[in-house]
DRENMAR-944549 format. One record per residue (C-alpha): residue in one letter; chain; x, y, z. Coordinates in nm, 3 decimals. Each point is the difference from the previous one (the first is absolute). Layout:
 gumi sevo       x       y       z
    A    A       X       Y       Z
...
REM end
This chain:
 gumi sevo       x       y       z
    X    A   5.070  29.839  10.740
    X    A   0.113  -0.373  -0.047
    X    A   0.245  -0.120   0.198
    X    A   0.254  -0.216  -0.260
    X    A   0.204  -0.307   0.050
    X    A   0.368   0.008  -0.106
    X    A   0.044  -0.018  -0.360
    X    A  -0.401   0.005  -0.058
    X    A  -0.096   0.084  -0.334
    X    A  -0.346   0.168  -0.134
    X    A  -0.219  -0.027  -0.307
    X    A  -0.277   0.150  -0.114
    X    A  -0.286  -0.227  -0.087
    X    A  -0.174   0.081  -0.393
    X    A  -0.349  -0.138  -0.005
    X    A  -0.134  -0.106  -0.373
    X    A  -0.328   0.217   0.050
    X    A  -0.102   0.357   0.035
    X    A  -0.128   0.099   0.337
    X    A  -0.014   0.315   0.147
    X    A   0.142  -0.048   0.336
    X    A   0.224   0.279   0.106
    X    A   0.400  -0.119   0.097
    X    A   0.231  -0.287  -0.044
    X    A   0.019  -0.374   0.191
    X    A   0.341  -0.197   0.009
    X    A   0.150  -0.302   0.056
    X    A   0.355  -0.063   0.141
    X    A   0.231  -0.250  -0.027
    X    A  -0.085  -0.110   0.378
    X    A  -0.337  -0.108  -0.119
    X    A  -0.159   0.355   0.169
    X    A  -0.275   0.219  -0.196
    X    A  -0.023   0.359   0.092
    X    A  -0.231   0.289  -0.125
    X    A   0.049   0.379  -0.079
    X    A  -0.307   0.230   0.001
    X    A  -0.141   0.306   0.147
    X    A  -0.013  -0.174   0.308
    X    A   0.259  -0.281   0.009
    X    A   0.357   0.112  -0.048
    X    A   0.146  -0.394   0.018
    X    A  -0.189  -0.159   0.221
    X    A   0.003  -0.414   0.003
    X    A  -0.259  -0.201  -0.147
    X    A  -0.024  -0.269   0.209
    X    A  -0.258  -0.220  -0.258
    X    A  -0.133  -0.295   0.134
    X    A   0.005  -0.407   0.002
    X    A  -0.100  -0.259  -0.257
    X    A   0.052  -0.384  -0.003
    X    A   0.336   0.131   0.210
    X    A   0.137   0.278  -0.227
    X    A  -0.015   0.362   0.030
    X    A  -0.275   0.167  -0.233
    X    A  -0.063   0.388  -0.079
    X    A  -0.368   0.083  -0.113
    X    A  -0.062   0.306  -0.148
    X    A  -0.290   0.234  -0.120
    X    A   0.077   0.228  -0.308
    X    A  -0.287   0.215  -0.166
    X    A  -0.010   0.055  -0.408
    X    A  -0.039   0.344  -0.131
    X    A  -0.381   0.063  -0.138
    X    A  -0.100   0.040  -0.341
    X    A  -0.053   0.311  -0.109
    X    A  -0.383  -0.014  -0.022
    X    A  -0.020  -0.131   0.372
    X    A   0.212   0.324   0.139
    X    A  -0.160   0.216  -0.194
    X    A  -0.321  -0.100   0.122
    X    A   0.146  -0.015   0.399
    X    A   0.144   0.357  -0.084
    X    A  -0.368   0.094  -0.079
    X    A  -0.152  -0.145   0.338
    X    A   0.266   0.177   0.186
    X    A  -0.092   0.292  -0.121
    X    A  -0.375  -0.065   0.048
    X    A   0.086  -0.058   0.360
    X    A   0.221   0.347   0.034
    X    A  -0.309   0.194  -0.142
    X    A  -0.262  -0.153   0.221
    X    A   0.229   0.077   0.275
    X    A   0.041   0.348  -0.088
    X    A  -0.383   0.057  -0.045
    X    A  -0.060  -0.177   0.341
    X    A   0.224   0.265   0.097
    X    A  -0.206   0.284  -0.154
    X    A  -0.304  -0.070   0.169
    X    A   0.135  -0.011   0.366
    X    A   0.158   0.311  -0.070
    X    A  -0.321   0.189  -0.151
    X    A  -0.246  -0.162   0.313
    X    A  -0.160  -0.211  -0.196
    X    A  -0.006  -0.310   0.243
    X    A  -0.228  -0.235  -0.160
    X    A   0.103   0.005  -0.347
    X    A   0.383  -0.062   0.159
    X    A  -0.109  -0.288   0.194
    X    A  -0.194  -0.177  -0.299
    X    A   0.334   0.095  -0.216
    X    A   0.260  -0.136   0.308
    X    A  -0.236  -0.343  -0.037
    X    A   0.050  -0.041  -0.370
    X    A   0.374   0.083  -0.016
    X    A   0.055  -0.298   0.314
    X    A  -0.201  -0.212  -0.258
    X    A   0.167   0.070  -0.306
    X    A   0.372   0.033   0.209
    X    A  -0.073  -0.359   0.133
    X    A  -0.088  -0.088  -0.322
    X    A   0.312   0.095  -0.154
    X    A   0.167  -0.204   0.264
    X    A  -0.148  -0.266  -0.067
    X    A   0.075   0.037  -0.349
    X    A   0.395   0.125   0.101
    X    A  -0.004  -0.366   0.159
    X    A  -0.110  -0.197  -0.257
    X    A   0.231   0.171  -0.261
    X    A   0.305  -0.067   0.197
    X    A  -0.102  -0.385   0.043
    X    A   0.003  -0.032  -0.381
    X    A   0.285   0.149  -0.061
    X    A   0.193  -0.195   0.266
    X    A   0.283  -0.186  -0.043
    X    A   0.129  -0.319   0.224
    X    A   0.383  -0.059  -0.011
    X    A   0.168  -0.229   0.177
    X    A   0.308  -0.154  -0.039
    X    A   0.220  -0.315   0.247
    X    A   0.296   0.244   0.113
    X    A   0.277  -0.269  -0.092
    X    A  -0.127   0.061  -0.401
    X    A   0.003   0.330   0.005
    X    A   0.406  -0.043   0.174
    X    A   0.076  -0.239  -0.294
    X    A  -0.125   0.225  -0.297
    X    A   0.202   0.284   0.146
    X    A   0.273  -0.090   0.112
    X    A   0.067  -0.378  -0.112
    X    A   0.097  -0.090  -0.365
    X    A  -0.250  -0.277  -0.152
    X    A   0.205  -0.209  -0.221
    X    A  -0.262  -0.077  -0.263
    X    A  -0.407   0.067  -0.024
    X    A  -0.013  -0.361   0.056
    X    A   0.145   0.015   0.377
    X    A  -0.380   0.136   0.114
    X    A   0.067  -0.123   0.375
    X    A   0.095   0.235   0.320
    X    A   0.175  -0.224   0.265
    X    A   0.183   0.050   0.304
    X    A   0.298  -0.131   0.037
    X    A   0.009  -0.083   0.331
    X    A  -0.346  -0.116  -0.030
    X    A  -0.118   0.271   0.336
    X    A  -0.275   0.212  -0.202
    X    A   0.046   0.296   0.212
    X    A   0.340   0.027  -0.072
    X    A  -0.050   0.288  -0.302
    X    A   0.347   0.111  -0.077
    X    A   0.110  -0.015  -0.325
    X    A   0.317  -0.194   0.057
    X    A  -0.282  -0.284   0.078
    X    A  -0.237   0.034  -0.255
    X    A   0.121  -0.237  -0.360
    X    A  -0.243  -0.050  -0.310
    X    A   0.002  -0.334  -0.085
    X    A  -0.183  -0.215  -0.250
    X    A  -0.314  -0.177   0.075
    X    A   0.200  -0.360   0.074
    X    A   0.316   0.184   0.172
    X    A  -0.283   0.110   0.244
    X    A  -0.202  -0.303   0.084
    X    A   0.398  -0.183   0.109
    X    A   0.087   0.278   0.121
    X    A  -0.300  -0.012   0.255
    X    A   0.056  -0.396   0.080
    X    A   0.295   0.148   0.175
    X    A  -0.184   0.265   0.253
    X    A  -0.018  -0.093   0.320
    X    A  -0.377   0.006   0.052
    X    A  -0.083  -0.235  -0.281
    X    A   0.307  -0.271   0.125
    X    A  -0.185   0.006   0.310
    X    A  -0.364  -0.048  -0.146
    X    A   0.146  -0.265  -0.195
    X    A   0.133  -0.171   0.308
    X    A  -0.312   0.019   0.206
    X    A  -0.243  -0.123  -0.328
    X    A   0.265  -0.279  -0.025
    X    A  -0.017  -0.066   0.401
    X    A  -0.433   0.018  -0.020
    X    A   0.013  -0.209  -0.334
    X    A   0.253  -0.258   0.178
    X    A  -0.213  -0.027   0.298
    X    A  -0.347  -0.005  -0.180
    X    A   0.147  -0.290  -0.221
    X    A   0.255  -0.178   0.211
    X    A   0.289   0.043  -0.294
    X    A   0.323  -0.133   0.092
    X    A   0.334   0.131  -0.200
    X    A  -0.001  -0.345  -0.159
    X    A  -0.366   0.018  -0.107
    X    A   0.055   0.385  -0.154
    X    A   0.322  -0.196  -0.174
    X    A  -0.189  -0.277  -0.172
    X    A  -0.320   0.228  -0.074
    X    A   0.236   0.233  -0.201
    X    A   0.177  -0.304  -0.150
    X    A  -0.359  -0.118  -0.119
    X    A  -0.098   0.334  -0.123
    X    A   0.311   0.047  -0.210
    X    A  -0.063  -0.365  -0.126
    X    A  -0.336   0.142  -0.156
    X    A  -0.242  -0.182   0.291
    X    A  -0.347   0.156  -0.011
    X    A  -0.062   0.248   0.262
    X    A  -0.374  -0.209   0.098
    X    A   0.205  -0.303   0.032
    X    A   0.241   0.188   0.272
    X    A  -0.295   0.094   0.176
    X    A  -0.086  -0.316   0.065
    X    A   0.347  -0.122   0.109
    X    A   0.154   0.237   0.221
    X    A  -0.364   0.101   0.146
    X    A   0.028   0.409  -0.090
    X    A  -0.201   0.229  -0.199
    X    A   0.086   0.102  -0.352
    X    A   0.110   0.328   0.130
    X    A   0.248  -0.105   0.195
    X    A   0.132  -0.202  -0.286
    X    A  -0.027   0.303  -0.233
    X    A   0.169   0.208   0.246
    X    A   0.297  -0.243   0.065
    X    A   0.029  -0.009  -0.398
    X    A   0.050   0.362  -0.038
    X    A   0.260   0.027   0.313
    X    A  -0.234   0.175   0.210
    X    A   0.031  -0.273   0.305
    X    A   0.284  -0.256   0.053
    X    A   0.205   0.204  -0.289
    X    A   0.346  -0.110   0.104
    X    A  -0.128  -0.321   0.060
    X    A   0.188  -0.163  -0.318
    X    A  -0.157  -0.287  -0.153
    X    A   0.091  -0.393   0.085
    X    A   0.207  -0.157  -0.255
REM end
C-alpha cells in the first residue's frame, strides 16, 4: 500500500479510449501516479525524465474485433485438440505417430505465438502524459480554454504539487519564464559572451538602442558598432542588455 502525505488527495485517471487493461492508475495532488491491479495494490509510478520534467509512458491494449477473436478462439482450440491427440498416441504406444504429431503442434503453437505477438503490437496503445498536466486537469481550475499553458510557479519542474502548478495563457507564460532563475542566468552569461565577443560598453548598448528606436537600419549598425545582426536582433527583443535603457 501507498504511503500518503498529510492532506494528500487521489484521483482516478479516465482515458478517452477503450483498452482492455485490467485496474485503475491515479494521480494525486503531490504530483504521484499509482496503479491498482492484480498485482499492484498502490504501488508508485516513478515515470521518467524529459527536457527536465517528470513523464509517465504507458502501454494500453484495444479490445479485438469480433472477427479477430473469433478466429484466435478457433486456433486455441486447434491447439487444445492437437494436444489431446498427441496425448492419445503416447498413451496407446504408438511412438512414432506421437512424435511426428508433438513436431507439428511445436510448429503450429509457435506459430500462434508468433501470431499472439503480432496481434498485441497492433492493438497497442502508447500513452504518455508530463505529470504536472495531468496535476493541473485534476486538481487545478483552468480559467478559460484559452489558458492552454502548465507552468510552475516557482519555476523548479520537479516540484509537482498542485499548490505549484497555475494555467496560464500563452503570453502570461513566456513573462512568466523571463523571471526563472535559469533563463536570468543564461541571459547574463549570452550578454557576458556577446559583450566580450564584441567589446560593447554600457554607453555603446545605450546609443545602439537609441539608434534602433530612431528607425537606423540594422546593416548600417553592423557596420558601426562592429557586431553581427544577431546580436543586434537579440538586444532589440530584450534578450541581452534588457535593462540597459536607451540614451536620451
Amino acid at each position: 500500500m501507498t504511503k500518503e502525505f498529510p492532506r494528500e488527495q487521489w484521483k482516478e485517471i479516465k482515458f478517452d479510449f477503450e483498452y482492455t487493461n485490467s485496474g485503475t492508475i491515479e494521480i494525486s495532488n503531490y504530483g504521484r501516479i499509482r496503479t491498482f491491479n492484480k498485482i499492484s495494490k498502490g504501488n508508485i509510478i516513478n515515470g521518467s525524465m524529459i527536457n527536465g520534467y517528470k513523464i509517465i509512458r504507458l502501454k494500453f491494449y484495444k479490445p479485438r474485433d469480433e472477427k479477430a477473436e473469433k478466429k484466435f478462439k478457433q486456433l486455441q482450440n486447434k491447439a487444445i485438440k492437437m494436444a489431446r491427440a498427441v496425448k492419445d498416441l503416447q498413451e496407446s504406444g504408438a511412438k512414432k505417430e506421437a512424435k511426428e504429431a508433438a513436431k507439428e503442434l511445436a510448429a503450429f503453437k509457435k506459430d500462434l505465438s508468433a501470431k499472439f505477438n503480432q496481434d498485441l503490437k497492433e492493438r497497442t496503445i502508447h500513452y504518455h502524459s508530463l505529470i504536472h498536466r495531468l496535476v493541473a486537469t485534476y486538481f487545478c481550475k483552468q480559467p478559460s480554454p484559452k489558458h492552454t499553458i502548465v507552468s510552475h510557479i516557482d519555476h523548479d519542474k520537479l516540484n509537482n504539487k498542485s499548490s505549484n502548478i497555475k494555467w496560464m495563457l500563452p503570453e502570461q507564460n513566456y513573462a512568466h519564464q523571463q523571471k526563472s532563475p535559469i533563463v536570468i542566468a543564461e541571459k547574463k552569461e549570452r550578454r557576458k559572451e556577446d559583450s566580450k565577443a564584441a567589446k560593447l560598453t554600457i554607453p555603446k548598448v545605450m546609443q545602439l538602442k537609441k539608434l534602433l528606436n530612431d528607425g537606423k537600419p540594422i546593416k548600417t549598425l553592423v557596420k558601426q558598432f562592429k557586431v553581427t545582426d544577431t546580436q543586434i536582433l537579440r538586444i532589440k527583443r530584450g534578450e541581452n542588455w534588457g535593462d540597459i535603457q536607451p540614451a536620451t
